[in-house]
C-alpha positions as protocol buffer text, in pm:
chain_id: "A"
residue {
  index: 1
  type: UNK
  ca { x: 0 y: 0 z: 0 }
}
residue {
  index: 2
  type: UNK
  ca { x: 270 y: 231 z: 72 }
}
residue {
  index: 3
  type: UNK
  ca { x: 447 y: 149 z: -230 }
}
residue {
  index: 4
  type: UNK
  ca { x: 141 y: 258 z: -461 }
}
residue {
  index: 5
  type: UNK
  ca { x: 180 y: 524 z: -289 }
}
residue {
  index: 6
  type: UNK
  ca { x: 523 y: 645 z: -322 }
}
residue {
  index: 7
  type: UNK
  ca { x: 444 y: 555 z: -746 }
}
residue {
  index: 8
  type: UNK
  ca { x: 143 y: 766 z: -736 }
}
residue {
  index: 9
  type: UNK
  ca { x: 334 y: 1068 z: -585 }
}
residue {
  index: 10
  type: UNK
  ca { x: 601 y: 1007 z: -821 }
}
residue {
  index: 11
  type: UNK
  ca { x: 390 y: 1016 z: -1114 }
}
residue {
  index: 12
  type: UNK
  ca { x: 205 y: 1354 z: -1022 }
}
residue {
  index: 13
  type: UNK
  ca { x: 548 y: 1537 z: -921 }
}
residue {
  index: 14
  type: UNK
  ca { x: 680 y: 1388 z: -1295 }
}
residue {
  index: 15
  type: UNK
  ca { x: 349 y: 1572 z: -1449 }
}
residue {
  index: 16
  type: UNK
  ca { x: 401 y: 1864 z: -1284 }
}
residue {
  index: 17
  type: UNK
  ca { x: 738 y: 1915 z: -1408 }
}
residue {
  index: 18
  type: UNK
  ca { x: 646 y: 1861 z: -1768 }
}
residue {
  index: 19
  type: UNK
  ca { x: 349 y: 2081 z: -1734 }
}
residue {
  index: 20
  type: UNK
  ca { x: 566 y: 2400 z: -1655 }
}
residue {
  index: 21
  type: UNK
  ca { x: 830 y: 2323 z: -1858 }
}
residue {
  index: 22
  type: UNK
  ca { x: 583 y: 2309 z: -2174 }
}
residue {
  index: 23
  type: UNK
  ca { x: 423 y: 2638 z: -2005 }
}
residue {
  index: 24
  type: UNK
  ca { x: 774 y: 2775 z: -2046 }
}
residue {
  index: 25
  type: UNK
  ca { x: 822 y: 2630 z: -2436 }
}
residue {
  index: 26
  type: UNK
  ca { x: 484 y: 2821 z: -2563 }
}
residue {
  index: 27
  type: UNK
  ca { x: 489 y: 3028 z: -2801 }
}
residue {
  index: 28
  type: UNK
  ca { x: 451 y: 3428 z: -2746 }
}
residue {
  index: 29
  type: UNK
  ca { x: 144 y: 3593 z: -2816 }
}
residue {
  index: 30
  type: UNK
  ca { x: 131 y: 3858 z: -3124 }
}
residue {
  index: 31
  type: UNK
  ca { x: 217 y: 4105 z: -2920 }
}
residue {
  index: 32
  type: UNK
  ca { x: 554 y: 3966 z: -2806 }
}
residue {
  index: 33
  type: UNK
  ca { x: 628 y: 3822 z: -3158 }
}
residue {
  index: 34
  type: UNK
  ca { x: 614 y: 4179 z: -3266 }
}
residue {
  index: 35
  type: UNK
  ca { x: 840 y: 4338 z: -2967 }
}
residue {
  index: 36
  type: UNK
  ca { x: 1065 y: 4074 z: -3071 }
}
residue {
  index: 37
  type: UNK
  ca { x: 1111 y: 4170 z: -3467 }
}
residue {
  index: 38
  type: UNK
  ca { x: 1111 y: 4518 z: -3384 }
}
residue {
  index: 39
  type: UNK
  ca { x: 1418 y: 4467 z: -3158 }
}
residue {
  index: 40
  type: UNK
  ca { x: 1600 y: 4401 z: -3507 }
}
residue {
  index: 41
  type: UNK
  ca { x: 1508 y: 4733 z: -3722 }
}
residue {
  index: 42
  type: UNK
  ca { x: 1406 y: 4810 z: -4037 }
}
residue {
  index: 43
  type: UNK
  ca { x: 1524 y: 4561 z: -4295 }
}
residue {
  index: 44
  type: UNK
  ca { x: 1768 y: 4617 z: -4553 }
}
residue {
  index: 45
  type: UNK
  ca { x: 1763 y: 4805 z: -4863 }
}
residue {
  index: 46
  type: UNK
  ca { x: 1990 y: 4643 z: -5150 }
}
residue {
  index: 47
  type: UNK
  ca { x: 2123 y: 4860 z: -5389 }
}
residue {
  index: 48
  type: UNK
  ca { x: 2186 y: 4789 z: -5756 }
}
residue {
  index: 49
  type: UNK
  ca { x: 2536 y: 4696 z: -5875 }
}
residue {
  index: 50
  type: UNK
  ca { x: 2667 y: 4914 z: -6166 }
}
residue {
  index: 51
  type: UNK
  ca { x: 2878 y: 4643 z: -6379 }
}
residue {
  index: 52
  type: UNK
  ca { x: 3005 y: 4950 z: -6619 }
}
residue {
  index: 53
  type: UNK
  ca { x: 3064 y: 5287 z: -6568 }
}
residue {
  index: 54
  type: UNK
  ca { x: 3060 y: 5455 z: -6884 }
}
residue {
  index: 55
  type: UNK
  ca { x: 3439 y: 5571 z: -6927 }
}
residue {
  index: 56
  type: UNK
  ca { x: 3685 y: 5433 z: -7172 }
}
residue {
  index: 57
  type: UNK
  ca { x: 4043 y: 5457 z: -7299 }
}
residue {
  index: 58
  type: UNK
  ca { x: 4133 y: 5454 z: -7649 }
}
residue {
  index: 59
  type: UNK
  ca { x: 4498 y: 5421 z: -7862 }
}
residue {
  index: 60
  type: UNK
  ca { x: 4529 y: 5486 z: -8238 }
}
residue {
  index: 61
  type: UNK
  ca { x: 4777 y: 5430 z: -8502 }
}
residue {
  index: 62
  type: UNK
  ca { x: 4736 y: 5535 z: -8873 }
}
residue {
  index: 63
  type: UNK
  ca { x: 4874 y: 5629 z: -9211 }
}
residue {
  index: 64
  type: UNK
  ca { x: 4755 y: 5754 z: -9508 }
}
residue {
  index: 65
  type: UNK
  ca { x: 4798 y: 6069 z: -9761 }
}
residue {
  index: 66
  type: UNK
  ca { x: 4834 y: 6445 z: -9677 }
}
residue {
  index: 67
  type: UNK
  ca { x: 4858 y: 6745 z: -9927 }
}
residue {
  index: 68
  type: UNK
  ca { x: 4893 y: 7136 z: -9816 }
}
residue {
  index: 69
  type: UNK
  ca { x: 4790 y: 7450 z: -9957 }
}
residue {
  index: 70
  type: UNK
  ca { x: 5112 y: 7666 z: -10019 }
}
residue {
  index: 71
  type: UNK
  ca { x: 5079 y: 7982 z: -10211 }
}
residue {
  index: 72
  type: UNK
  ca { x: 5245 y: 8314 z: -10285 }
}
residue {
  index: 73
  type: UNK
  ca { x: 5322 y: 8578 z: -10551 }
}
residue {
  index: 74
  type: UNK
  ca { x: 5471 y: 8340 z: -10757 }
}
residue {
  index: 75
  type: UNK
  ca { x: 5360 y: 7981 z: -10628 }
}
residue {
  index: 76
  type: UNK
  ca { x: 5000 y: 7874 z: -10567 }
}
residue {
  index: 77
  type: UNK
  ca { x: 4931 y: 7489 z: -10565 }
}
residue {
  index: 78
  type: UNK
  ca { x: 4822 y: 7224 z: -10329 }
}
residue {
  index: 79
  type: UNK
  ca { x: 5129 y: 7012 z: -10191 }
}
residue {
  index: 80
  type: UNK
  ca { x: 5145 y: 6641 z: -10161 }
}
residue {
  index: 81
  type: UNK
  ca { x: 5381 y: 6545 z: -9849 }
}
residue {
  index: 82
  type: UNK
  ca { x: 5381 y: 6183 z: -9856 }
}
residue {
  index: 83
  type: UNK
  ca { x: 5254 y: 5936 z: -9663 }
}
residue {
  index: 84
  type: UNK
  ca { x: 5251 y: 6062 z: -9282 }
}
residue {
  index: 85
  type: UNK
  ca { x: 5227 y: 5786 z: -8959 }
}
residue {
  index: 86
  type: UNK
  ca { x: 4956 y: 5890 z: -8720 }
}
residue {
  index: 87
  type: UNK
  ca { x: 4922 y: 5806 z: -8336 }
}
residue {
  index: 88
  type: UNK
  ca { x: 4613 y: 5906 z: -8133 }
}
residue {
  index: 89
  type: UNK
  ca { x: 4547 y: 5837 z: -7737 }
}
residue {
  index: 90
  type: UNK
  ca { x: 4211 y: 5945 z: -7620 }
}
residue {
  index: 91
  type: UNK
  ca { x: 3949 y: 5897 z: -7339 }
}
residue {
  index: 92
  type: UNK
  ca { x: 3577 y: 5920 z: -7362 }
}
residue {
  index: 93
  type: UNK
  ca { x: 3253 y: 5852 z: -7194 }
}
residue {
  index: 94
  type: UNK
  ca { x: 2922 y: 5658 z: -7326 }
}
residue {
  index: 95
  type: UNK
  ca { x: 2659 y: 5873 z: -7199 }
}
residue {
  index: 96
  type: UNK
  ca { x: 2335 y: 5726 z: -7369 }
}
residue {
  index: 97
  type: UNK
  ca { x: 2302 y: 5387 z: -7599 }
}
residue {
  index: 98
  type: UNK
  ca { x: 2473 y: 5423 z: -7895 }
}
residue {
  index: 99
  type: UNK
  ca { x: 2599 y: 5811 z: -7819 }
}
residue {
  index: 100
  type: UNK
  ca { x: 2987 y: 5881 z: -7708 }
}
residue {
  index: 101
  type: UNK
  ca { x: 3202 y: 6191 z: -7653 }
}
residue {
  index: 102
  type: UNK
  ca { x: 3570 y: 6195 z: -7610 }
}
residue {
  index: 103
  type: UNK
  ca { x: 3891 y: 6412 z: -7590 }
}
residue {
  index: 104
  type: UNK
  ca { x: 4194 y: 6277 z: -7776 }
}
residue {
  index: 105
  type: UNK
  ca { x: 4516 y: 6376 z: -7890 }
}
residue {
  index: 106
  type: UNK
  ca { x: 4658 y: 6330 z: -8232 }
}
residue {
  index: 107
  type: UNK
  ca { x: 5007 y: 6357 z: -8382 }
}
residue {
  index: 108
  type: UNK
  ca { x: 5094 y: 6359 z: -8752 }
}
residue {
  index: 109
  type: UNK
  ca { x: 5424 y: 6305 z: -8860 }
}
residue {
  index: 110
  type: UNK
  ca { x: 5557 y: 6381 z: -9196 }
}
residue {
  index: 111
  type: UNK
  ca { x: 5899 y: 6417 z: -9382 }
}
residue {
  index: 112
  type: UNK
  ca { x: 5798 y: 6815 z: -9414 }
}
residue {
  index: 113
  type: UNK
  ca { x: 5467 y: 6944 z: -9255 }
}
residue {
  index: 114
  type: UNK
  ca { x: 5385 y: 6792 z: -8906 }
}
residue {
  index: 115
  type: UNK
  ca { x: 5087 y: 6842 z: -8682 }
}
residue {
  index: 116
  type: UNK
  ca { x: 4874 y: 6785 z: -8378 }
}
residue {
  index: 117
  type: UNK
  ca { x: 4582 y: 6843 z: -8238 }
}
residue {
  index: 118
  type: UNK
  ca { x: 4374 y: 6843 z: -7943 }
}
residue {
  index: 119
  type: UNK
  ca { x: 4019 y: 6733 z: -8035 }
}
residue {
  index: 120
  type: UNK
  ca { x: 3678 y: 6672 z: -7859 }
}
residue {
  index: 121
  type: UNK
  ca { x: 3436 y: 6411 z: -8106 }
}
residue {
  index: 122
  type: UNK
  ca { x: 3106 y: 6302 z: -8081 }
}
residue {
  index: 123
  type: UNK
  ca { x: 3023 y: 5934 z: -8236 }
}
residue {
  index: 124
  type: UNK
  ca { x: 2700 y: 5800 z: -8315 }
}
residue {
  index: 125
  type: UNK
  ca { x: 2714 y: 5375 z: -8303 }
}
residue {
  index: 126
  type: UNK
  ca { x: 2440 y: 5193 z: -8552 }
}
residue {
  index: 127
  type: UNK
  ca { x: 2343 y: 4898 z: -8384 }
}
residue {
  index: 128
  type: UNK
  ca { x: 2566 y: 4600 z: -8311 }
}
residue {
  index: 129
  type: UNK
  ca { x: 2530 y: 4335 z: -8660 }
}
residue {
  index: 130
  type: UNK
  ca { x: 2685 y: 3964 z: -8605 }
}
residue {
  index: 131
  type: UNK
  ca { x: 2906 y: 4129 z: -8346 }
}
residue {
  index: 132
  type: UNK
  ca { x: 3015 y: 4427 z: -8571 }
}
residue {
  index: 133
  type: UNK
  ca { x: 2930 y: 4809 z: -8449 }
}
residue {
  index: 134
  type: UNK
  ca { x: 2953 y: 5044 z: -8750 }
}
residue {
  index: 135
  type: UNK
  ca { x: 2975 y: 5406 z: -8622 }
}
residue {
  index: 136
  type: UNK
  ca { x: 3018 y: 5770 z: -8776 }
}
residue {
  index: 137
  type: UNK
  ca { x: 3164 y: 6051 z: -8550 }
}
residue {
  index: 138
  type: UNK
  ca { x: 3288 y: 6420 z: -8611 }
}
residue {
  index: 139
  type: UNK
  ca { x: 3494 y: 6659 z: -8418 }
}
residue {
  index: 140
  type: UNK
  ca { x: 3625 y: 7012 z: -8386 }
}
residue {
  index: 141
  type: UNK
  ca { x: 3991 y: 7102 z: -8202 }
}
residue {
  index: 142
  type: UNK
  ca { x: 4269 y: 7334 z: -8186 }
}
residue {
  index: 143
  type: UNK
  ca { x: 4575 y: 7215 z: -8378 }
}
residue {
  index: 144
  type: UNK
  ca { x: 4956 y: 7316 z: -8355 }
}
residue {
  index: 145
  type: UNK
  ca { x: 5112 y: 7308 z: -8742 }
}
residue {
  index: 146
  type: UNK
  ca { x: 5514 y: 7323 z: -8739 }
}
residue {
  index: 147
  type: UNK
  ca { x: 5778 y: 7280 z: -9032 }
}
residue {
  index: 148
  type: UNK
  ca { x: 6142 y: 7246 z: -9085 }
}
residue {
  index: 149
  type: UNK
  ca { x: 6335 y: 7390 z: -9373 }
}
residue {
  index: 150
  type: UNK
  ca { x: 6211 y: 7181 z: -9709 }
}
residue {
  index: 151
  type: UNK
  ca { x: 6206 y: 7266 z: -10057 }
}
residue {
  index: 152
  type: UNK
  ca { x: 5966 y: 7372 z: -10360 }
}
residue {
  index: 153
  type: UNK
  ca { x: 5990 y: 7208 z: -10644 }
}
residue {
  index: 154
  type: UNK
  ca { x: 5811 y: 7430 z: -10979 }
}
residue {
  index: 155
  type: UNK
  ca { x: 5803 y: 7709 z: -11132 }
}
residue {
  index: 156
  type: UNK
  ca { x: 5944 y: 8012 z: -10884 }
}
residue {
  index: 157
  type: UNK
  ca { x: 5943 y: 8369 z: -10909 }
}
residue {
  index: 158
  type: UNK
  ca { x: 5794 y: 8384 z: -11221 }
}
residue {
  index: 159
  type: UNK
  ca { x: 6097 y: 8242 z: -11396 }
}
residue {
  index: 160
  type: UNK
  ca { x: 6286 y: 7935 z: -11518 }
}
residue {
  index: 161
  type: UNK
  ca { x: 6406 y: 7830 z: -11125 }
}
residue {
  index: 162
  type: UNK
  ca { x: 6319 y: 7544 z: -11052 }
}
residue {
  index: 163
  type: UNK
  ca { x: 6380 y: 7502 z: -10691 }
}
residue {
  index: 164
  type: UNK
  ca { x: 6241 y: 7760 z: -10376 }
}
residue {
  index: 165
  type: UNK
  ca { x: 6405 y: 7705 z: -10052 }
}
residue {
  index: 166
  type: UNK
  ca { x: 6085 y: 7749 z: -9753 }
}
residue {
  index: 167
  type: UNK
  ca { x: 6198 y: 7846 z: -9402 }
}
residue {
  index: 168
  type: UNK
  ca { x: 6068 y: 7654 z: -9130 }
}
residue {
  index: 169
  type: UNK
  ca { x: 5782 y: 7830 z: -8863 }
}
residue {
  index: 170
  type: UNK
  ca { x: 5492 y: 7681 z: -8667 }
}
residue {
  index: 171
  type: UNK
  ca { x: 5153 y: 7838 z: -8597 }
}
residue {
  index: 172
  type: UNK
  ca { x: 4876 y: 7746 z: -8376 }
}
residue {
  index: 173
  type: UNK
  ca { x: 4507 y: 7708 z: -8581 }
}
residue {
  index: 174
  type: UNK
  ca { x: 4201 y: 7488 z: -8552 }
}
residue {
  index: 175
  type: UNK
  ca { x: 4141 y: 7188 z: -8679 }
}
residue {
  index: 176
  type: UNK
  ca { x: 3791 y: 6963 z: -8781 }
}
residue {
  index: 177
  type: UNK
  ca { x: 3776 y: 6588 z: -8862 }
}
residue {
  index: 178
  type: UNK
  ca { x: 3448 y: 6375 z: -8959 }
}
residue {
  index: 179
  type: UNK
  ca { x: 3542 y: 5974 z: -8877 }
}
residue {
  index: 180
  type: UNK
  ca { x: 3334 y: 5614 z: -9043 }
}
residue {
  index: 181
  type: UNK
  ca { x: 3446 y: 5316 z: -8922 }
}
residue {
  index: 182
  type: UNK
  ca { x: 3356 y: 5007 z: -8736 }
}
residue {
  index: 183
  type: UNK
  ca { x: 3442 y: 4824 z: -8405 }
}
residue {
  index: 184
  type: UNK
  ca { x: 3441 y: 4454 z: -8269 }
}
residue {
  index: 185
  type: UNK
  ca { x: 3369 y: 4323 z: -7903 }
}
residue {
  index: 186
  type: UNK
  ca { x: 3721 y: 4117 z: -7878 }
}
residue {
  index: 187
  type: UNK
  ca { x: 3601 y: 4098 z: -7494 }
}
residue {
  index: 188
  type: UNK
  ca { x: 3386 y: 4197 z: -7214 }
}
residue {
  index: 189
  type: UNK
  ca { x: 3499 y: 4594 z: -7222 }
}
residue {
  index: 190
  type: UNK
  ca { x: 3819 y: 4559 z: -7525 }
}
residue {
  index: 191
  type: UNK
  ca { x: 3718 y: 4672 z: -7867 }
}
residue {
  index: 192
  type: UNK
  ca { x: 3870 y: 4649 z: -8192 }
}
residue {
  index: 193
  type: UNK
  ca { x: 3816 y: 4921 z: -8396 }
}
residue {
  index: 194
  type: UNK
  ca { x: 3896 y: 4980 z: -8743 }
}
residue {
  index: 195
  type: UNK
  ca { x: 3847 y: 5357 z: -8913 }
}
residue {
  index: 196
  type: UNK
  ca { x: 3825 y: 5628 z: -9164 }
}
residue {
  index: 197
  type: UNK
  ca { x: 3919 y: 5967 z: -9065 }
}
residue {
  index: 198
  type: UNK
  ca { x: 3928 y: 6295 z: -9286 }
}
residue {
  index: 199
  type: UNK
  ca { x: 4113 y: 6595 z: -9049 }
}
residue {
  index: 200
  type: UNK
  ca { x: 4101 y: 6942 z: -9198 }
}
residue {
  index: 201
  type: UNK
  ca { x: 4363 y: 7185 z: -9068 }
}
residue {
  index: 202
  type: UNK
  ca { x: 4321 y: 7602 z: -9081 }
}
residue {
  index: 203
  type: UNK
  ca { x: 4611 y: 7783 z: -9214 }
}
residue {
  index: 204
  type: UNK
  ca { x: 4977 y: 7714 z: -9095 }
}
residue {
  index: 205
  type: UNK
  ca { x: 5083 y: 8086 z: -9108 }
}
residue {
  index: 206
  type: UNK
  ca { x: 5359 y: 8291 z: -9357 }
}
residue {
  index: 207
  type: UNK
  ca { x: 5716 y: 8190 z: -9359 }
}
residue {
  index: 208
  type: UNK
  ca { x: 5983 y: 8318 z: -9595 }
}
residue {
  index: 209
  type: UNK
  ca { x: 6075 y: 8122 z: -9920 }
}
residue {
  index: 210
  type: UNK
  ca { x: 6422 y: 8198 z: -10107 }
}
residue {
  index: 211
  type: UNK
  ca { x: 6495 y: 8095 z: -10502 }
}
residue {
  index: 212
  type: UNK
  ca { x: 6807 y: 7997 z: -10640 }
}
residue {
  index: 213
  type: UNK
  ca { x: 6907 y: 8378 z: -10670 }
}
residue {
  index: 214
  type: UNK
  ca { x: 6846 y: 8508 z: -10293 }
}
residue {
  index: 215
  type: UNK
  ca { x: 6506 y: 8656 z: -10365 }
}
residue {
  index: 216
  type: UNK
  ca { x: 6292 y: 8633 z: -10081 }
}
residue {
  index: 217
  type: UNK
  ca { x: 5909 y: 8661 z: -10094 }
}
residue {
  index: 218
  type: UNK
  ca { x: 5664 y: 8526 z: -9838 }
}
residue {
  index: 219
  type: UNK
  ca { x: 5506 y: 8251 z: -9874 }
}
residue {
  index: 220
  type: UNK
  ca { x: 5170 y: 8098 z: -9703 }
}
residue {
  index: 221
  type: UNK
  ca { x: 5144 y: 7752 z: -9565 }
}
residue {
  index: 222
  type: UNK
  ca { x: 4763 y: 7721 z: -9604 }
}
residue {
  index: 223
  type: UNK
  ca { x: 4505 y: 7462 z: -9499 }
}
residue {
  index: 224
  type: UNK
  ca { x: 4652 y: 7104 z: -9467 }
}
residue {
  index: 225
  type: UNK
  ca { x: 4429 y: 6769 z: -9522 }
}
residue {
  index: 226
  type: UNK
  ca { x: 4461 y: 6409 z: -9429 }
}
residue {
  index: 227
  type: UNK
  ca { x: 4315 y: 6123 z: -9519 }
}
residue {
  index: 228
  type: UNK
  ca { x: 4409 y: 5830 z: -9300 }
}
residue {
  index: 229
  type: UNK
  ca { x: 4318 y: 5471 z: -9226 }
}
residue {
  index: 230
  type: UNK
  ca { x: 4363 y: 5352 z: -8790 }
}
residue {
  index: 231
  type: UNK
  ca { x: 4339 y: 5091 z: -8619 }
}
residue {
  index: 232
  type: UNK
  ca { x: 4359 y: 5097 z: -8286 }
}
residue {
  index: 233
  type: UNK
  ca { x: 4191 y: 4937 z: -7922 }
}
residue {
  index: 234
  type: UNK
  ca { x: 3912 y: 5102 z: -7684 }
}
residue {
  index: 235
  type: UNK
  ca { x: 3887 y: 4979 z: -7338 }
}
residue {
  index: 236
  type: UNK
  ca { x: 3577 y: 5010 z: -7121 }
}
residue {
  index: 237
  type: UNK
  ca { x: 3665 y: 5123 z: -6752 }
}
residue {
  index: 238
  type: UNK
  ca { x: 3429 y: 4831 z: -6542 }
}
């Protein structure tokens, strides 16, 4: 009898001890559920990633045909000057699909006439075709024309010379270019591009020219064209 007992008592205590601990385990009301998230703030916000940011870099190199304008009392004809090596660097910035603007640097080198420039263009691209992204762009600058002694060969002061000696000078002028060409995605951000590009400079200024019997007259080194082909690399800053 006393051993039923002691079992009975020992089942009740067990139940009682189960019955507060689930008491303990239940869970909050509403109220407390909300105290509880509130302790953590607002949640996040997750901004965007920008993969690109619009800026690029861009190298040049070139060749093609030149001619100037050179003309006084006795000489008036456009010059050819060979075939001069061209190297642009330049940076830009895509500011709507298909629309860039850039600043870039140009040199011309020739065996007579020489220039460079400092030009901002504008380019226009015309969809993107198996890969391929033909463009047109155009441009105005200011340009710095320079010139070592060369010679004139023709007809000079009027007479039977055939030779004119031309003293070297420089002059700063302006300077326009209008560019067709396409580019290629080699990868993510690198670009092949391959060009046409007409520059136009403004007159190189008045130097003196000397014939074969010391006369001097002046002489004007007038506006100087280029047509060139470039190739070259543009490289999106990601």
């Amino acid at each position: 009898m006393r051993t039923s007992s002691l079992r009975l008592t020992s089942i009740a205590a067990t139940l009682a001890l189960m019955g507060q601990f689930a008491g303990a385990m239940t869970v909050p009301d509403s109220a407390n559920a909300a105290d509880m998230l509130a302790d953590y703030g607002e949640p996040t916000e997750y901004t965007e990633v920008e993969f690109g940011t619009g800026w690029y870099l861009r190298g040049d190199i070139g060749g093609g045909i030149s001619s100037v304008d050179v003309e006084s009392s006795y000489y008036s004809e456009d010059v050819d000057y060979g075939d001069p090596i061209t190297i642009g660097l330049g940076a830009g910035y895509t500011f709507a699909e298909g629309l860039r603007m850039e600043v870039a640097l140009n040199i011309f080198e020739n065996s007579e006439i020489n220039a460079s420039n400092l030009m901002g263009n504008f380019y226009a691209d015309l969809g993107t075709y198996a890969g391929f992204r033909p463009y047109v762009g155009a441009g105005l600058g200011a340009a710095y024309v320079y010139w070592d002694d060369f010679s004139l060969n023709g007809q000079c002061n009027a007479g039977s010379v055939a030779e004119c000696g031309v003293s070297g000078g420089e002059e700063l002028t302006y300077a326009a270019n209008a560019m067709l060409g396409v580019s290629y995605e080699l990868s993510r951000g690198l670009n092949l591009d391959l060009g046409y590009r007409y520059t136009y400079f403004g007159e190189g200024g008045t130097t003196d020219t000397t014939d074969t019997f010391g006369n001097v007259e002046d002489l004007t080194v007038g506006n100087k064209s280029v047509h060139e082909m470039r190739l070259g690399l543009r490289y999106e800053i990601w």
